[in-house]
C-alpha positions as CSV (number, residue, x, y, z in Angstrom):
1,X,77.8,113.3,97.4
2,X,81.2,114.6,97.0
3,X,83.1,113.8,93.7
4,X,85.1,110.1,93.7
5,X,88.4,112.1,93.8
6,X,87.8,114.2,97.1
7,X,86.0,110.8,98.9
8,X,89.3,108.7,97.8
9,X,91.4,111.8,99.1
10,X,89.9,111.3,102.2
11,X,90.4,108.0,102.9
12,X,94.3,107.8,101.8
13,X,94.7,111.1,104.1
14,X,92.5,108.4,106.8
15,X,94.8,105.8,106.0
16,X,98.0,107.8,106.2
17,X,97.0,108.7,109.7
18,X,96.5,104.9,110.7
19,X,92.5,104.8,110.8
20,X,91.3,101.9,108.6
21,X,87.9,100.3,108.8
22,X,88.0,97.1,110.4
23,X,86.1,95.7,107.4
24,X,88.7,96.5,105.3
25,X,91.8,95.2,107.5
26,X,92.3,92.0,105.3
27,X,92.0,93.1,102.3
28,X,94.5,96.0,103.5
29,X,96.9,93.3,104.6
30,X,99.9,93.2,102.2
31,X,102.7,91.2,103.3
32,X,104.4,91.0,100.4
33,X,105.5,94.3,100.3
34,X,108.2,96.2,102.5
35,X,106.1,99.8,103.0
36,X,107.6,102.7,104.6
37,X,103.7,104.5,105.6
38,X,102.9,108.1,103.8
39,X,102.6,110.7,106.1
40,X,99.7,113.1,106.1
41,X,101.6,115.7,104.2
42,X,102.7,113.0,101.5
43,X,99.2,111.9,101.1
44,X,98.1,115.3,100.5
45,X,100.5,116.1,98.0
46,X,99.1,112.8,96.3
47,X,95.9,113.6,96.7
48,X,96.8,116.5,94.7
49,X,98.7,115.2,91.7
50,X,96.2,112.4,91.1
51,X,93.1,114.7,91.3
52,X,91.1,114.9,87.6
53,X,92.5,117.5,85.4
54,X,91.5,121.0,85.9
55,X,91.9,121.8,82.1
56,X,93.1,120.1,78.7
57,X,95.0,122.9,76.7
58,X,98.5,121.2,78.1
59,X,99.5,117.8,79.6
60,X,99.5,117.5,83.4
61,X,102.9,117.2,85.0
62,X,104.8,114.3,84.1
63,X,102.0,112.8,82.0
64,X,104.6,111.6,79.5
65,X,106.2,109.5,82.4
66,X,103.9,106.5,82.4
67,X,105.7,104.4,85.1
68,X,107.0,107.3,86.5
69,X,111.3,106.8,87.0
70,X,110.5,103.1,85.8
71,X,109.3,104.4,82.1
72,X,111.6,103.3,79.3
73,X,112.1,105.2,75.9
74,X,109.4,104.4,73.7
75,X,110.8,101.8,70.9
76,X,109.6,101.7,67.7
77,X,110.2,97.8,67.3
78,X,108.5,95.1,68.5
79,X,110.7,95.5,71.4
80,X,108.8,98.3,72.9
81,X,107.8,96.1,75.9
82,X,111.0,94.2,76.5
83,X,113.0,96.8,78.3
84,X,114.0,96.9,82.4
85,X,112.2,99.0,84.1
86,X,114.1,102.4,83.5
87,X,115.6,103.1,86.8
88,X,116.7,99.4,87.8
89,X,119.7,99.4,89.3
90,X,123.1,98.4,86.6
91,X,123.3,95.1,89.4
92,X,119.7,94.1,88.9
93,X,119.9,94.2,85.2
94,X,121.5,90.8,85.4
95,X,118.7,89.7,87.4
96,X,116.2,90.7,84.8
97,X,118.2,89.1,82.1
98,X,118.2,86.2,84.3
99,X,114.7,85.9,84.6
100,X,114.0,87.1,80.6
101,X,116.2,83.6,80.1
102,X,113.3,81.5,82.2
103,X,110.7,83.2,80.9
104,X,111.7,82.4,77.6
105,X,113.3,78.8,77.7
106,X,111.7,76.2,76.1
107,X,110.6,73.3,78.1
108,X,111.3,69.5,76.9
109,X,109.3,66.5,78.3
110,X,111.3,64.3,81.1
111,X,113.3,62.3,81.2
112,X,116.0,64.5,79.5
113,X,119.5,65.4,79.2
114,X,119.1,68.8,79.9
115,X,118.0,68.4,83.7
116,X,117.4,71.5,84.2
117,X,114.9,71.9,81.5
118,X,112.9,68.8,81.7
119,X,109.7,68.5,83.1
120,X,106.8,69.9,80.4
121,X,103.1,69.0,80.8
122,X,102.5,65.9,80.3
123,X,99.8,68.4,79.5
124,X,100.2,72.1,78.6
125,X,98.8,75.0,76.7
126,X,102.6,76.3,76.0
127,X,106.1,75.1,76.2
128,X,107.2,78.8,77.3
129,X,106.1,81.9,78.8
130,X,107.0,83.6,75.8
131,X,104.9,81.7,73.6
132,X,102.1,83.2,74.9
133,X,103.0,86.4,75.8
134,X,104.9,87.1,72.7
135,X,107.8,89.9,73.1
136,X,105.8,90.4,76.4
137,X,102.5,91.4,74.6
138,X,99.4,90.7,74.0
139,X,98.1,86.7,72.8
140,X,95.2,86.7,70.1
141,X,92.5,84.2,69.0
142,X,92.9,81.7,66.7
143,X,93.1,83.5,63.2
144,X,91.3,80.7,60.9
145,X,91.3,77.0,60.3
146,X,94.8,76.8,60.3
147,X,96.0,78.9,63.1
148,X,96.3,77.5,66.9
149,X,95.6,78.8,70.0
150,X,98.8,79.1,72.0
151,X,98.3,82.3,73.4
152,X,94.7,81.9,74.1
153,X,92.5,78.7,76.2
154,X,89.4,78.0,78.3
155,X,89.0,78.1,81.9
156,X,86.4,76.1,83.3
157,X,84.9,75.3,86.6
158,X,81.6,74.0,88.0
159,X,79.1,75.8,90.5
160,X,80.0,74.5,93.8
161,X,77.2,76.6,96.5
162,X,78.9,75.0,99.1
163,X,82.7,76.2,98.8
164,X,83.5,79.1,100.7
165,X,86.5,81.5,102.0
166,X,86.2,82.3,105.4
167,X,86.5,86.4,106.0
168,X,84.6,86.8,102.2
169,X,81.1,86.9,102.9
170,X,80.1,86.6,98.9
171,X,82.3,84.5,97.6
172,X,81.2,82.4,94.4
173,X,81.4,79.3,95.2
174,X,83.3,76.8,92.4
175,X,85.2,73.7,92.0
176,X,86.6,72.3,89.1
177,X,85.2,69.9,86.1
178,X,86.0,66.9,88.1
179,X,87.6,65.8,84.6
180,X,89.5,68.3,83.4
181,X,90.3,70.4,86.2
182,X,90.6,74.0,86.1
183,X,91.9,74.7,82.9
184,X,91.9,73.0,79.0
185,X,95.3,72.4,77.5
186,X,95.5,71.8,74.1
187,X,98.7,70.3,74.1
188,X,99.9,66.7,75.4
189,X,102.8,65.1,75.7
190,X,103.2,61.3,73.2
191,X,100.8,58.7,74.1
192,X,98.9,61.2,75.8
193,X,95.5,62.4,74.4
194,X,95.2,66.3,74.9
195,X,92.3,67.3,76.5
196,X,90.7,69.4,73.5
197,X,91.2,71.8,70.3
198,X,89.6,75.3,70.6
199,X,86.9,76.1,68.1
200,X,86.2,79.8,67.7
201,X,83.3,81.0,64.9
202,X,81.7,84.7,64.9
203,X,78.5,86.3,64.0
204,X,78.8,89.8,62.5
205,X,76.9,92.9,63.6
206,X,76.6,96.4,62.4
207,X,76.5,99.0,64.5
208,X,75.4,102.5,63.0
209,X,77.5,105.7,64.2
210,X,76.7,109.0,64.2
211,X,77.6,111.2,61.4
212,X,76.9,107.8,58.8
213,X,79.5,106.2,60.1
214,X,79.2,102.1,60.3
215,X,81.4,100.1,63.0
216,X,81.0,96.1,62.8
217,X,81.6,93.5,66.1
218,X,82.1,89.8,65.5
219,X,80.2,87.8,68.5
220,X,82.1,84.6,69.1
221,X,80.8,81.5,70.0
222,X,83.2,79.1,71.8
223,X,83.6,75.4,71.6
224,X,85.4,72.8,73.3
225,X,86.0,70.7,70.4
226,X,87.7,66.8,70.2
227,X,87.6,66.3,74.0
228,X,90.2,63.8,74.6
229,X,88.6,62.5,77.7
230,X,84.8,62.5,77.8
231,X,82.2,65.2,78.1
232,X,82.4,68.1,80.1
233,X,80.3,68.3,83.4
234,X,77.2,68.8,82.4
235,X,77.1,72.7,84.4
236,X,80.6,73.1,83.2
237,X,81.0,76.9,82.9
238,X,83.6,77.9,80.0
239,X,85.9,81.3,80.0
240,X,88.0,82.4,77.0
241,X,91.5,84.1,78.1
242,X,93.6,85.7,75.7
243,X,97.1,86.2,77.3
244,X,97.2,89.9,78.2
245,X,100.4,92.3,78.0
246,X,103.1,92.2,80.9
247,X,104.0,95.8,80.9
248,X,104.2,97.5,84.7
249,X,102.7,94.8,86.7
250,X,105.1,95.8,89.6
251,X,103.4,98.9,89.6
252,X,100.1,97.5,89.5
253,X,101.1,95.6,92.7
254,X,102.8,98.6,94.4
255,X,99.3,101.1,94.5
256,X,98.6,100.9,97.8
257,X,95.4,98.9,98.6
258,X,93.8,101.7,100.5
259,X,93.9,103.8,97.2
260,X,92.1,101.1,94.9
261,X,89.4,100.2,97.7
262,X,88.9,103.9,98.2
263,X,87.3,104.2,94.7
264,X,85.2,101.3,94.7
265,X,81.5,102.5,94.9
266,X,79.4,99.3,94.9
267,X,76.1,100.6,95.7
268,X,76.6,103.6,93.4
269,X,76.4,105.9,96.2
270,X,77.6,109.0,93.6
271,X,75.0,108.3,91.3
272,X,77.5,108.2,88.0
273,X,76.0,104.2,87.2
274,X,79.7,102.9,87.8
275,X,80.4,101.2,91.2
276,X,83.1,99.5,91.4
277,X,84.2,96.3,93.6
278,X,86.8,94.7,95.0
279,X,87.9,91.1,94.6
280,X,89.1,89.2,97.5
281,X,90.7,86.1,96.7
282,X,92.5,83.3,99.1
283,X,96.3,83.9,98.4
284,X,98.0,81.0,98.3
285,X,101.0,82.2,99.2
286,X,100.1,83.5,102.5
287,X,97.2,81.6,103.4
288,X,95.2,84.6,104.1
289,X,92.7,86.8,102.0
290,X,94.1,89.9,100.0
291,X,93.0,91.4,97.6
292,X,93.0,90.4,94.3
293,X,94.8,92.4,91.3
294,X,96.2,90.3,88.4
295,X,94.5,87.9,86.1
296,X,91.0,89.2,84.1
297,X,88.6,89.1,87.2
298,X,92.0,90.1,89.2
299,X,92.0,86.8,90.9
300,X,95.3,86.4,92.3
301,X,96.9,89.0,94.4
302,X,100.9,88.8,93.7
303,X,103.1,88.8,90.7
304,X,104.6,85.7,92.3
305,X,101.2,83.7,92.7
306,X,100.4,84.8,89.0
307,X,103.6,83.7,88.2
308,X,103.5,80.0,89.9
309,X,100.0,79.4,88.9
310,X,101.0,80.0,85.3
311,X,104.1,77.7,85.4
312,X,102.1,75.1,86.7
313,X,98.5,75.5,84.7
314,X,100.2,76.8,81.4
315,X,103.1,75.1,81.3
316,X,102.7,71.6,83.7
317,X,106.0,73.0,85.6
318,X,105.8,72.3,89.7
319,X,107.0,75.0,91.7
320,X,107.5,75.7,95.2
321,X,103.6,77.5,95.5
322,X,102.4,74.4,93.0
323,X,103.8,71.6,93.4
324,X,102.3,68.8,91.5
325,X,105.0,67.2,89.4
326,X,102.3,66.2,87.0
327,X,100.4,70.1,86.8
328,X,97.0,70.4,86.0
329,X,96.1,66.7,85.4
330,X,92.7,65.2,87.5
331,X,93.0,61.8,89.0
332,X,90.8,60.8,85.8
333,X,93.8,61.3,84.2
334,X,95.2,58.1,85.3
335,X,98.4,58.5,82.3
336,X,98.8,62.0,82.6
337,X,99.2,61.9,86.7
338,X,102.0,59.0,86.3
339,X,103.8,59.8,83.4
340,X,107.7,60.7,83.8
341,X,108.1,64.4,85.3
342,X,111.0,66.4,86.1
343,X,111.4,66.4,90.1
344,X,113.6,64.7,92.6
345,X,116.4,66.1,91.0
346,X,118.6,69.0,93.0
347,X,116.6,71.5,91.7
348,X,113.5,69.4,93.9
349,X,110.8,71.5,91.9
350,X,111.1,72.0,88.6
351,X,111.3,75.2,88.8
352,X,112.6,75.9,91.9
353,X,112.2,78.9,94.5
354,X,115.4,81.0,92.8
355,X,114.2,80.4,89.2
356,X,110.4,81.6,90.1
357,X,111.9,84.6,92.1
358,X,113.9,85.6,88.6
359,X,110.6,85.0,86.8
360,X,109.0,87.5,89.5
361,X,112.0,89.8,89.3
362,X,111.5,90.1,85.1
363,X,107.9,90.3,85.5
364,X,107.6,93.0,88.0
365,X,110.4,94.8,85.8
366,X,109.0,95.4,82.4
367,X,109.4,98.9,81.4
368,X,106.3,100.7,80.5
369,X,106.7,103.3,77.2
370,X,107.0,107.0,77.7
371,X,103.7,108.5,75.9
372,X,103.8,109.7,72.6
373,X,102.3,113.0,71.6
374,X,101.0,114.2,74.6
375,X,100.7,117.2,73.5
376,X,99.2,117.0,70.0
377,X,95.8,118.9,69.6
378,X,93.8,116.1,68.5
379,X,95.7,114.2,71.4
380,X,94.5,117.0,73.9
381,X,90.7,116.7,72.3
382,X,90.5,113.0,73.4
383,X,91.5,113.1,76.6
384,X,88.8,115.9,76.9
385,X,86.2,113.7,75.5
386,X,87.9,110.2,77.8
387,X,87.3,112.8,80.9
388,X,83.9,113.9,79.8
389,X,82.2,110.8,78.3
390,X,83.3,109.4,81.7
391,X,85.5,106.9,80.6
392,X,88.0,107.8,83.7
393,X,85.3,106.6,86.2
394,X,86.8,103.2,85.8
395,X,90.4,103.7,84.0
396,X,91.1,105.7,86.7
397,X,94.4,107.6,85.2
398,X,97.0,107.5,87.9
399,X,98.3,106.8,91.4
400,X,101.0,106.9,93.5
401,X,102.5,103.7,94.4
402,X,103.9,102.8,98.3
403,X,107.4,104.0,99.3
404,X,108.9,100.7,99.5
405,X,112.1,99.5,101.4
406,X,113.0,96.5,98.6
407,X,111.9,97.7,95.9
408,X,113.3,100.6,94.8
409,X,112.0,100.6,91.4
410,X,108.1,100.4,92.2
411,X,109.2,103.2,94.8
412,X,107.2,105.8,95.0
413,X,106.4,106.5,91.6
414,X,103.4,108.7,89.8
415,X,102.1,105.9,87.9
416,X,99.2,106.4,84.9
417,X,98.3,102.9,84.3
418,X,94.3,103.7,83.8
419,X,92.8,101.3,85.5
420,X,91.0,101.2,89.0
421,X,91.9,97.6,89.6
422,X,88.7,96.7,90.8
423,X,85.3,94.5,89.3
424,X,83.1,95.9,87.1
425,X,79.5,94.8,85.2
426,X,80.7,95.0,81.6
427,X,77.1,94.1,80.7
428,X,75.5,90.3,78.9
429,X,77.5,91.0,75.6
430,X,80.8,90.5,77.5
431,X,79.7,87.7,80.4
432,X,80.9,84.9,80.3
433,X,79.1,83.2,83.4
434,X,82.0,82.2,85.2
435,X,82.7,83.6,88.5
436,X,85.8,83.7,90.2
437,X,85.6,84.4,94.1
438,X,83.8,87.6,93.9
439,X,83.6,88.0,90.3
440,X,80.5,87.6,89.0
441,X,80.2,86.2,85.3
442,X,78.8,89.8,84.3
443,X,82.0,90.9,86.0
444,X,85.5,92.2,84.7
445,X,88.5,93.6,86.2
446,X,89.1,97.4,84.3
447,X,92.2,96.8,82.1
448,X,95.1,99.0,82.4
449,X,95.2,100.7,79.5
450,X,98.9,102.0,79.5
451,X,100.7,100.9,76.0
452,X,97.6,99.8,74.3
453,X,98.7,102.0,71.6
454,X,101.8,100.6,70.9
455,X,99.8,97.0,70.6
456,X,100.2,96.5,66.8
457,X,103.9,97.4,66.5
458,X,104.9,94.8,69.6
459,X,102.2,91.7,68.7
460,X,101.4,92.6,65.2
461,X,98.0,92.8,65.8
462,X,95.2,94.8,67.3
463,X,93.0,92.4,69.3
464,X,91.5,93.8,72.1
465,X,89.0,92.5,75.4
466,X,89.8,89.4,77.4
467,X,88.7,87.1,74.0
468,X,90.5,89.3,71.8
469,X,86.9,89.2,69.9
470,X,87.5,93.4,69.1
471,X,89.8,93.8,66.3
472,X,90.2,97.7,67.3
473,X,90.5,100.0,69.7
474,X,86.7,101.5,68.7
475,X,85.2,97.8,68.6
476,X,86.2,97.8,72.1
477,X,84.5,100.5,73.6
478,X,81.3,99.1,71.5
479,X,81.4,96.0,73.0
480,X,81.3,98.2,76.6
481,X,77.6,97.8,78.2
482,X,76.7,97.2,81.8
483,X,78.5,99.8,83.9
484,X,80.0,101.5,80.7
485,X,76.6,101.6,78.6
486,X,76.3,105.2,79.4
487,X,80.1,105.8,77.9
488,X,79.2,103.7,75.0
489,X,76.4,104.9,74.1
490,X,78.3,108.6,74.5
491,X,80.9,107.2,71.8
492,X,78.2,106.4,69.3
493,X,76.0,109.6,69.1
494,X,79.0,112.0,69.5
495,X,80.4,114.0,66.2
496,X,83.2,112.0,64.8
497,X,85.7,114.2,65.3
498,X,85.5,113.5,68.7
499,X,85.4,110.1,67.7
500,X,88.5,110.0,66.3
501,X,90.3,112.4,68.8
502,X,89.2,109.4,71.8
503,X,91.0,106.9,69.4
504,X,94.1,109.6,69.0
505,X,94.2,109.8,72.7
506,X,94.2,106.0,73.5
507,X,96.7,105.4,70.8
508,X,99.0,107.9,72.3
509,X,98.9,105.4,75.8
């Protein structure tokens, strides 16, 4: 077979020309964006600057440019990841201000004063976006006895073999715990019982490297603790979410969806024990299937959706895609479902459609950091040793995103976000048994790696995975199996030089 970069040239250079596969006209469907189509001679000049590098005594051509015209200076505050994306328009920058001002208001329980802030929970896991994406970073577990959760919670959902998506022949059937929906919130509003408190506890392991080196991984064990309204289902299926970084995620959404579904390989046809597949999810915001990006198992397919569903699951704020007044309550919830809320007021949401579209705006318009020391030896060394352990099969360095009529910032742009966007088998150490439309529970959307190195200046910490259960960037890649066994096992027998140069090269992300 030919190498994954000449198959996914290809099939953009296919695309370009108008030929898609019918089987892949949904999930090609994106109506959320205004595209002006490549040409052939555009895709081949893509083609080009995304192909693997040739050699590693220099950085490629605009590697320092993470986001392309979007990157921002790299900060060394905890601000790094709170800067407009770096070619937004003077004009727009009041939109993103805007939206920065929703995304960090604190909600207050209804009835209130301030109308226009009223309407939290009556349960929640937050009162802000902010709170758990803290100066737009990453959450973190709870960090002992007397630490909470804010920035991290349980999803939950029951098998359900008879739900179904029409145009997704193996979707996972769930439904949610018929108590306590879709999602745990820790929070309540007075007179209100929460619906639990997160309990966390780890198991150590040692892990021998070569050259006498010793790493150590903490296995957590999860518990749904003081359950304010009964037992859980008895095939309720728990999955612990740390809040991830917001960095670039109008990129993200810009690579076209030709480009992502042209490097999934789910039968492994290559032979390189990585395949790769899609997610297709039911958008609800245009009824339809697409395909699925955002969230851990990437399963929503907008910045908007992600947006809404967060308001409303998070936070217990309606909104024109979710509009229960009461959020994530279950009729079980008899006090939670009639307790004051927050519409009927002008804004008739509350948020309404202008205040989510500013919380879009922000969200697709945080700056990702220029790279640091691109060209440092040791730097140079890693990304030799990322290339050849095979680490890029699934944090796939770089696209080019649409040329987009709207959107001039997400325009066009040589992105490096490593990630392919698409499901892969991270192996039993990382399952956590829950699907989520195709997402199996072995299954995990590759994480964009872009900024990771700048994780303990903007969070203050260095918790990694979707648990946060790695406390560094090595524990990571050890807890890699499945798919990435092969790379992992690579990692742990190679001299520790290279070790250290892999860790020098991710840091400089």
């Amino acid at each position: 077979m030919p190498p994954r970069w000449t198959r996914r040239s290809s099939l953009i250079l296919a695309a370009a020309g108008g030929i898609a596969s019918a089987a892949l006209a949904g999930p090609l469907d994106e109506p959320h964006l205004q595209i002006v189509p490549r040409t052939k001679a555009e895709a081949a000049r893509i083609a080009n600057v995304t192909a693997p590098p040739r050699s590693f005594d220099a950085p490629q051509p605009f590697e320092d440019m993470s986001a392309g015209a979007a990157t921002v200076r790299a900060r060394k505050d905890a601000d790094a990841f709170s800067l407009p994306s770096g070619n937004v328009s003077f004009e727009d920058e009041l939109k993103f201000k805007m939206g920065n001002g929703l995304f960090r208001k604190v909600w207050v329980s209804s009835p209130s004063s301030t109308l226009a802030s009223d309407g939290l929970g009556p349960l929640y896991n937050a009162r802000s976006c902010q709170r758990c994406h803290l100066k737009d970073g990453r959450g973190h577990p709870p960090e002992g006895p007397d630490d909470d959760a804010v920035s991290m919670f349980l999803r939950i959902s029951i098998p359900d073999e008879a739900a179904g998506v029409e145009g997704i022949e193996d979707y996972l059937g769930t439904a949610p715990d018929p108590i306590y929906g879709t999602q745990l919130q820790d929070y309540a509003l007075p007179g209100i019982p929460a619906e639990y408190r997160l309990d966390v506890t780890y198991a150590e392991e040692e892990i021998a490297l070569s050259g006498g080196e010793v790493a150590h991984l903490r296995a957590p064990t999860y518990r749904a603790a003081d359950l304010g309204y009964g037992p859980l289902h008895p095939q309720a299926m728990l999955s612990p979410r740390v809040a991830p970084q917001m960095i670039g995620l109008g990129l993200l959404e810009a690579i076209p969806a030709t480009d992502i579904l042209a490097l999934a390989d789910p039968d492994d046809a290559d032979g390189d024990g990585v395949s790769g597949r899609a997610n297709l999810v039911w958008s609800a915001e245009f009824d339809q299937v697409m395909l699925g990006r955002f969230g851990l198992k990437a399963g929503v397919s907008t910045v908007h959706e992600q947006a809404a569903g967060a308001f409303a699951g998070d936070i217990g704020i309606s909104n024109p895609l979710f509009a229960d007044p009461f959020g994530e309550c279950t009729t079980i919830q008899d006090a939670c479902q009639h307790a004051p809320h927050g519409d009927g007021d002008a804004r008739v949401y509350e948020i309404d459609q202008e205040g989510l579209d500013l919380v879009t705006f922000y969200s697709r318009n945080l700056g990702v950091p220029a790279r640091r020391e691109t060209g440092a030896p040791q730097v140079l060394r890693g990304k030799q040793v990322f290339h050849q352990t095979g680490c890029a099969a699934c944090h796939n360095p770089s696209f080019v995103t649409h040329r987009l009529r709207d959107q001039p910032e997400q325009s066009f742009q040589l992105i490096w976000p490593y990630t392919d966007m698409l499901l892969h088998d991270m192996g039993e150490g990382l399952a956590d048994h829950r699907p989520e439309a195709r997402a199996t529970g072995r299954e995990w959307r590759t994480a964009p790696l872009w900024g990771i190195g700048l994780t303990k200046q903007v969070s203050g910490h260095t918790f990694f995975l979707h648990d946060g259960r790695a406390r560094s960037l090595l524990e990571a890649i050890l807890w890699h199996g499945g798919e990435a066994k092969r790379a992992r096992d690579a990692v742990i027998d190679m001299p520790p030089g290279d070790r250290a140069a892999l860790i020098a090269f991710l840091e400089s992300l």
